[in-house]
C-alpha positions as CSV (number, residue, x, y, z in Angstrom):
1,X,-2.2,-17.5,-25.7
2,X,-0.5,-20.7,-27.2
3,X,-1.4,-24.1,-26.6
4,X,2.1,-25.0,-25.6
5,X,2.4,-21.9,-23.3
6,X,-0.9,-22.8,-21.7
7,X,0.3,-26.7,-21.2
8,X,3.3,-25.3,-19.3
9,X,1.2,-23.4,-17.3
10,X,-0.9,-26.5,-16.5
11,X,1.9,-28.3,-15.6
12,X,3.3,-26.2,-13.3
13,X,0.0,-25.8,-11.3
14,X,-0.7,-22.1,-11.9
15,X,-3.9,-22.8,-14.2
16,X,-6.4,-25.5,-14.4
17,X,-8.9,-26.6,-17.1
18,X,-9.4,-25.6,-20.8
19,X,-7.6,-23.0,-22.7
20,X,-10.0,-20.1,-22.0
21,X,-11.8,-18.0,-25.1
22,X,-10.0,-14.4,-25.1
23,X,-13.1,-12.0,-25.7
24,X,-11.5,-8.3,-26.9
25,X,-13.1,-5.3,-25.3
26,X,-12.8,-2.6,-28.0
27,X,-14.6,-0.2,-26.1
28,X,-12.9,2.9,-25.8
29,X,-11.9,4.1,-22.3
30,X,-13.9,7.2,-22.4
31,X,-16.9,4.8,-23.5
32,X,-15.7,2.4,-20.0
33,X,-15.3,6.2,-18.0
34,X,-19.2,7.3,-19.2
35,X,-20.2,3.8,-17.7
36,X,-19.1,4.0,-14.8
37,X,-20.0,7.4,-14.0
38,X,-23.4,6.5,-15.2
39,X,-23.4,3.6,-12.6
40,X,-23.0,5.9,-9.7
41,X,-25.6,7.9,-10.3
42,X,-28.0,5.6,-11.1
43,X,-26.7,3.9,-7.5
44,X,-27.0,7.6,-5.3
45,X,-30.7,8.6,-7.3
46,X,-32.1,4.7,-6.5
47,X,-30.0,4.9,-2.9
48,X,-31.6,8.3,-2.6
49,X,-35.1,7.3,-3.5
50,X,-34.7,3.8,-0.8
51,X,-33.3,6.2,2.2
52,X,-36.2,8.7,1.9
53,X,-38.7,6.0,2.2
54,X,-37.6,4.9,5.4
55,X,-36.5,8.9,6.5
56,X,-38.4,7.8,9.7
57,X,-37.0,4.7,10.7
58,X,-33.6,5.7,9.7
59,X,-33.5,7.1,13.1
60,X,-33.0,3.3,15.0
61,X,-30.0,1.9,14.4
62,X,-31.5,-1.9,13.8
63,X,-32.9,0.0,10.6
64,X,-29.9,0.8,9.5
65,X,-27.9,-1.8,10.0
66,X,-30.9,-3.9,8.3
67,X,-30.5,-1.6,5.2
68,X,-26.7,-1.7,5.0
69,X,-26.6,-5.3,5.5
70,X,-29.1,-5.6,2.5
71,X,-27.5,-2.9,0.3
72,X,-24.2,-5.0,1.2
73,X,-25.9,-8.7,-0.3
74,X,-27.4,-6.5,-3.1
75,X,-23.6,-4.9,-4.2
76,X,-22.4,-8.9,-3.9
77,X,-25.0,-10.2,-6.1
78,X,-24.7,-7.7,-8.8
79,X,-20.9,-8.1,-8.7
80,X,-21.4,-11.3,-9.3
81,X,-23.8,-11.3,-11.7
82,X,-22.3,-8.7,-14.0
83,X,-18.0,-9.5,-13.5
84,X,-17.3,-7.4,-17.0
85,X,-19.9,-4.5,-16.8
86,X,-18.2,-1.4,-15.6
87,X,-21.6,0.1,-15.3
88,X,-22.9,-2.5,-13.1
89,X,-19.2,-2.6,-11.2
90,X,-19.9,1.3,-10.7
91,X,-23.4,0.7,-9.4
92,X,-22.7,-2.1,-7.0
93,X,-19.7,-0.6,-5.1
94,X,-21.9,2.9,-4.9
95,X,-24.2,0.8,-2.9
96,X,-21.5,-1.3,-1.4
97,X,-20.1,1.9,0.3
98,X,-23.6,2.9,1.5
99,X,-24.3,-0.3,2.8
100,X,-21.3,-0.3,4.6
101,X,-21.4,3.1,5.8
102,X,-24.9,2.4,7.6
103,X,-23.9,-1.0,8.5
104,X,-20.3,1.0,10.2
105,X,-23.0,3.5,11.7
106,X,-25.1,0.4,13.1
107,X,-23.0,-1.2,14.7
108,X,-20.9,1.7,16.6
109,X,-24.1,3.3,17.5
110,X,-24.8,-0.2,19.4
111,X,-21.5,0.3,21.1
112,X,-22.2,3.7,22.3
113,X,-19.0,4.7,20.6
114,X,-21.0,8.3,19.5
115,X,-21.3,9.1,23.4
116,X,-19.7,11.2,25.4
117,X,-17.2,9.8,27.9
118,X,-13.3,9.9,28.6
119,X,-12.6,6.3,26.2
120,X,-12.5,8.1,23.1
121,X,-9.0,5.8,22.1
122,X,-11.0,2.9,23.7
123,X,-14.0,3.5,21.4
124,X,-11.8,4.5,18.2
125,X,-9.7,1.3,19.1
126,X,-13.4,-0.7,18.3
127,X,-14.1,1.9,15.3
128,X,-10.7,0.3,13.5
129,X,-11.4,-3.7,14.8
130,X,-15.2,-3.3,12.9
131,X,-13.8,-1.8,9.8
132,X,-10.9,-4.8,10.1
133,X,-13.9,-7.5,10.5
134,X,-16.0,-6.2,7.9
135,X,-14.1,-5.2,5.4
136,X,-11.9,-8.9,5.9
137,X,-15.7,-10.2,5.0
138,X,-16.0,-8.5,2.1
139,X,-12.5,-8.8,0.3
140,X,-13.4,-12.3,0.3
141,X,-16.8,-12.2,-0.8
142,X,-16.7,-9.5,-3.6
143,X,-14.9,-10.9,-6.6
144,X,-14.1,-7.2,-7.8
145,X,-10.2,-5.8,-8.2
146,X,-11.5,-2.1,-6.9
147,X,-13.4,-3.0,-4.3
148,X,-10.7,-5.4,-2.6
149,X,-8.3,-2.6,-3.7
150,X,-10.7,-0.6,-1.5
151,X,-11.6,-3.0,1.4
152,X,-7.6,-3.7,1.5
153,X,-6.7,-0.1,1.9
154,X,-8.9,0.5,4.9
155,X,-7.5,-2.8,7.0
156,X,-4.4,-1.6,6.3
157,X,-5.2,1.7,7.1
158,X,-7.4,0.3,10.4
159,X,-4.2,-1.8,11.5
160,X,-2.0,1.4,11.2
161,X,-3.8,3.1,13.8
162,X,-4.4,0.4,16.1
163,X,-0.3,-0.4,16.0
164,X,0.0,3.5,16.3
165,X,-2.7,3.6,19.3
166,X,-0.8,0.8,21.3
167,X,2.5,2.2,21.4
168,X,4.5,1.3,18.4
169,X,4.2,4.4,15.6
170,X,8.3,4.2,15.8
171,X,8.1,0.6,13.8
172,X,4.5,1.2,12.1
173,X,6.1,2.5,9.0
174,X,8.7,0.0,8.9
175,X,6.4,-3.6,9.7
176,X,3.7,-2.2,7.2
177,X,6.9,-2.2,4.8
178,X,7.5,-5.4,5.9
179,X,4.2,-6.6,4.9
180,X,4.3,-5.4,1.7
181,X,7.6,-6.6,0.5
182,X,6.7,-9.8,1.8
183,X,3.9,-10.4,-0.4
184,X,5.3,-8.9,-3.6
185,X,8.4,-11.4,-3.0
186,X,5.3,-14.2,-2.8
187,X,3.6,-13.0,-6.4
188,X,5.3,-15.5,-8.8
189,X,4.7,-18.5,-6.2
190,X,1.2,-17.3,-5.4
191,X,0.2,-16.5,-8.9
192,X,-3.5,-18.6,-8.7
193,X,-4.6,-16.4,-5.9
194,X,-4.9,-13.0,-8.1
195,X,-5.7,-10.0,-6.8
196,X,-6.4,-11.5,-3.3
197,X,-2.5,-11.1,-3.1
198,X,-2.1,-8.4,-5.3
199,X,-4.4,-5.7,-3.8
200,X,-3.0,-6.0,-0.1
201,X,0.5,-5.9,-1.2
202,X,-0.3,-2.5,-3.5
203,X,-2.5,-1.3,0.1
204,X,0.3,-2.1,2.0
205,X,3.1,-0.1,0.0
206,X,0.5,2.7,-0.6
207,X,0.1,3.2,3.1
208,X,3.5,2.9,4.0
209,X,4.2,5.8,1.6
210,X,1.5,7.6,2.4
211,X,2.8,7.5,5.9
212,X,6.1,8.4,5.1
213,X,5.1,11.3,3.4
214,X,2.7,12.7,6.4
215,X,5.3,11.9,9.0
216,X,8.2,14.0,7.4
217,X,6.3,16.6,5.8
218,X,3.4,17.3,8.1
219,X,3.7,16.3,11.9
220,X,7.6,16.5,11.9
221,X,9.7,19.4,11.5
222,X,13.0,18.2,9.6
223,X,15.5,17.7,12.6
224,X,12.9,15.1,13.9
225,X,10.7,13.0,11.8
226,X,7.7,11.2,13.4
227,X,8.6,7.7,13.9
228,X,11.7,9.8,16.6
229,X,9.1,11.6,18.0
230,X,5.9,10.4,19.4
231,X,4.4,13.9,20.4
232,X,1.3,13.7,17.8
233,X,0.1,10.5,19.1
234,X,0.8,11.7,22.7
235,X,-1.4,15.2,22.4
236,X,-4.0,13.8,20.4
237,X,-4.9,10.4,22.3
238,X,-2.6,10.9,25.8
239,X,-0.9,7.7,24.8
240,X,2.8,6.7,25.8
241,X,5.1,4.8,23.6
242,X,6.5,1.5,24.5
243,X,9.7,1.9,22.5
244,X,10.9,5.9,23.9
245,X,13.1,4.2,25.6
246,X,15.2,2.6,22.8
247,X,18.0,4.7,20.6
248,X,16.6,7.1,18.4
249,X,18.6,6.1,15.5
250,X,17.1,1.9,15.6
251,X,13.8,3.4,14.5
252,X,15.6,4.2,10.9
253,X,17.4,1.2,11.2
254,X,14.3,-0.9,11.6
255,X,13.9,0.3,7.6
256,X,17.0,-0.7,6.6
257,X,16.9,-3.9,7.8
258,X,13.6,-4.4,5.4
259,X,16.3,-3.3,2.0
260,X,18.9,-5.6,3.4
261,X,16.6,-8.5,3.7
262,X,15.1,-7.8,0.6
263,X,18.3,-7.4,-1.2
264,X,19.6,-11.1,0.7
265,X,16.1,-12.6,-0.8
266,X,16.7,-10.9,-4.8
267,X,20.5,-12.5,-4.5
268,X,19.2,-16.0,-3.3
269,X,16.7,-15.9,-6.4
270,X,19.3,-14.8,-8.3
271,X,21.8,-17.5,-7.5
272,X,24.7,-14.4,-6.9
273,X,24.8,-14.8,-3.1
274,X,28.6,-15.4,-2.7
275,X,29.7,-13.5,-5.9
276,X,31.3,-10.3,-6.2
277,X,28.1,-8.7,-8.0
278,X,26.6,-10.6,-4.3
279,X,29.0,-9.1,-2.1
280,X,28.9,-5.6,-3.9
281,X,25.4,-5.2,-3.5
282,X,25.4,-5.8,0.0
283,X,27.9,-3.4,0.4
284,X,26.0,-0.4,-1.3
285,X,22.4,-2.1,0.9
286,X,24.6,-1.0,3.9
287,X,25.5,2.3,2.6
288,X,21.6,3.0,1.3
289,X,20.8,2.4,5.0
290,X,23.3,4.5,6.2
291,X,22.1,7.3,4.0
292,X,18.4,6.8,5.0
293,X,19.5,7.8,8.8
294,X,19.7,11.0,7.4
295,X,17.2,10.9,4.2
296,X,14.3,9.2,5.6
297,X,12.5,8.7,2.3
298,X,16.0,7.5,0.3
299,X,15.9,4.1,2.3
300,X,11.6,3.1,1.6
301,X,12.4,4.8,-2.3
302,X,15.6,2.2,-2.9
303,X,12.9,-0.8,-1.8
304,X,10.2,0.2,-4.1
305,X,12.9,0.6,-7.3
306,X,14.3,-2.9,-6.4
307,X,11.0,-4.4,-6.2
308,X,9.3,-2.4,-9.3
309,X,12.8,-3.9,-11.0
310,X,12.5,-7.2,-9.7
311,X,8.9,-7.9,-10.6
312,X,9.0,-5.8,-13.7
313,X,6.5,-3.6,-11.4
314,X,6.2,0.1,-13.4
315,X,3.5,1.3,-10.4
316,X,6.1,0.2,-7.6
317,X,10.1,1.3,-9.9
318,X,8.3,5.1,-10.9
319,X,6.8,5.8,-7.2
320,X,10.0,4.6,-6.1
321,X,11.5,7.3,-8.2
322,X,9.5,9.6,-6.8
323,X,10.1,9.6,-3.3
324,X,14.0,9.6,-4.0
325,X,13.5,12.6,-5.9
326,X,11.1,14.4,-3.4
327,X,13.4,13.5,-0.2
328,X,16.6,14.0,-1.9
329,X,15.0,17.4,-2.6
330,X,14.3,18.0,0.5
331,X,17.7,16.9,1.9
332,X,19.4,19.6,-0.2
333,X,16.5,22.1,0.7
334,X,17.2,21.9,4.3
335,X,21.3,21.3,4.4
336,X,22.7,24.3,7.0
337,X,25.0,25.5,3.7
338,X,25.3,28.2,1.5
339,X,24.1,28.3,-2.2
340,X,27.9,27.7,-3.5
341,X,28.7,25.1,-1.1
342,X,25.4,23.3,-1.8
343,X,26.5,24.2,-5.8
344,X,30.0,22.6,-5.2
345,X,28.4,19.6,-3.3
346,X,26.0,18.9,-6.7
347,X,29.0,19.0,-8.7
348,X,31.2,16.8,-6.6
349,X,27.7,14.6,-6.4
350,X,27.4,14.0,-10.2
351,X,31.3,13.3,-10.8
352,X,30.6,10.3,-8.0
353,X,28.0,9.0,-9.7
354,X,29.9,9.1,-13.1
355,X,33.3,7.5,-11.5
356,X,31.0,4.8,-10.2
357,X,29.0,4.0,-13.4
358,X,32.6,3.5,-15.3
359,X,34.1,1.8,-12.4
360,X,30.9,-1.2,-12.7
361,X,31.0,-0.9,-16.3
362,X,34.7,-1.9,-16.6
363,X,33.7,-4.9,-13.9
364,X,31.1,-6.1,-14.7
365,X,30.2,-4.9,-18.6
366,X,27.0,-4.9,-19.9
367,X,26.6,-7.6,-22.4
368,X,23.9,-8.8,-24.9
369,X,21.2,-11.6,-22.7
370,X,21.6,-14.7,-25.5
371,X,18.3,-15.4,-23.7
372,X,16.4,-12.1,-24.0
């Protein structure tokens, strides 16, 4: 890094201090891979060797929360103490998950939540709030990328179900969106806080799709796709929705309004709010909505592509790409036609798009960036 980019760095408050050393890891990834596997079994044979000791006391539950709470400090002071050692990253967040997992087991036993009784939603409900407070403990704690990649995944995960379990799986898809759109739009202004933004906003946009893709494909025939219909979480937990009673068609909407906004923010940035590039994008936002009433997946896929874009984001533009391809797929798949009316519909689809890539390169032309 040069000295001048590092001043204007300083200046602007995103770094602080000295010019930092640049140390270059030349250690080949297979090397890094060996290490790591190496760290996690060196964690399970010492974890193994610690758990039989105390086979007989692992019984009580103060035993085991005692162990997990100490297997928990132990992960935290080896992370710590070793920030750029993959095998000691590996070895701590081995024991990091088996701390947590008798810490978890602890701590529910306490509750009673493994007894029998007709509050299983009550006691699952408490399952997800002591995964959210521990796991909120250790993101903070834990200076590591993968394990507040990890701890991230399962709050988000653990706030899913409890907005699912209270009623609201029609907007659970679209306010986890929310989330995550809302902190990639923060990354530039938030650059000093790292990963603590970075890995909630990646958990958040990993969940959503994940529960995009397990609401069409898996609970939800494709006439009716789980955030219209709340018949799992009604046969698996008894629960009743407290939005059945609105229009089916403002659950998709509730997407759309996450690419509008986005798009509104990207134009604001841009300084092309009023302008006819402005106003044309808003006009195709509405039409993406539109489209995702009946493709589910096209409105969620046209967010991630504008954010990947925005941000220079390849993760976010390619699985972006992905779920337009896989929904689009499964638009034509399922379209009540035959095979030359769906044939004739490709055709007529590809001369659209080629009509409308001359018609915005004739106004507005691609021309050279004197500032590239």
């Amino acid at each position: 890094m040069s000295q001048t980019l590092w001043q204007e760095l300083t200046h602007k408050g995103l770094v602080s201090g000295e010019e930092p050393v640049v140390a270059n890891d030349n250690s080949p990834w297979y090397v890094r891979t060996m290490l790591g596997i190496a760290g996690w079994f060196g964690a399970l044979f010492l974890l193994g060797a610690v758990f039989s000791v105390f086979g007989l006391l692992i019984g009580f539950t103060s035993t085991a929360g005692i162990l997990g709470l100490g297997a928990c400090l132990v992960a935290v002071l080896i992370y710590r103490a070793g920030k750029k050692n993959d095998f000691l990253a590996q070895f701590a967040f081995a024991i990091s998950l088996a701390g947590q997992s008798l810490l978890v087991f602890s701590i529910l036993s306490e509750l009673n939540i493994f007894g029998s009784g007709d509050n299983f939603s009550d006691r699952l409900r408490m399952l997800s709030m002591v995964t959210i407070c521990l796991q909120l403990l250790l993101f903070f704690v834990i200076p590591n990328y993968l394990h507040r990649m990890w701890s991230a995944l399962l709050i988000t995960l653990s706030v899913m179900f409890l907005m699912n379990m209270y009623g609201l799986h029609a907007f659970t898809l679209s306010i986890l969106l929310a989330g995550g759109v809302g902190l990639w739009l923060q990354e530039f202004n938030w650059a000093t806080l790292g990963n603590k933004l970075t890995t909630p906003a990646y958990a958040l946009v990993f969940i959503s799709v994940l529960l995009l893709f397990v609401q069409t494909f898996l609970w939800s025939d494709h006439q009716s796709y789980l955030w219209f219909d709340s018949g799992f979480w009604r046969r698996a937990f008894g629960l009743s929705s407290s939005v059945d009673v609105l229009p089916v068609r403002l659950f998709s909407l509730s997407t759309g309004a996450v690419l509008l906004g986005l798009v509104l923010v990207l134009l604001k940035r841009a300084g092309n709010w009023a302008s006819g590039i402005g106003i044309a994008a808003i006009l195709l936002s509405i039409l993406a909505v539109y489209i995702g009433l009946f493709v589910p997946g096209f409105t969620v896929g046209i967010i991630l592509v504008l954010i990947g874009f925005a941000h220079s984001n390849r993760v976010l533009s390619g699985l972006g790409l992905v779920i337009l391809v896989v929904f689009f797929f499964q638009f034509y798949y399922h379209l009540e036609l035959n095979l030359l009316q769906k044939s004739g519909l490709l055709v007529a689809s590809g001369l659209g798009l080629l009509v409308v890539r001359y018609v915005m390169n004739y106004v507005w032309p691609i021309g050279v960036n004197k500032h590239a």
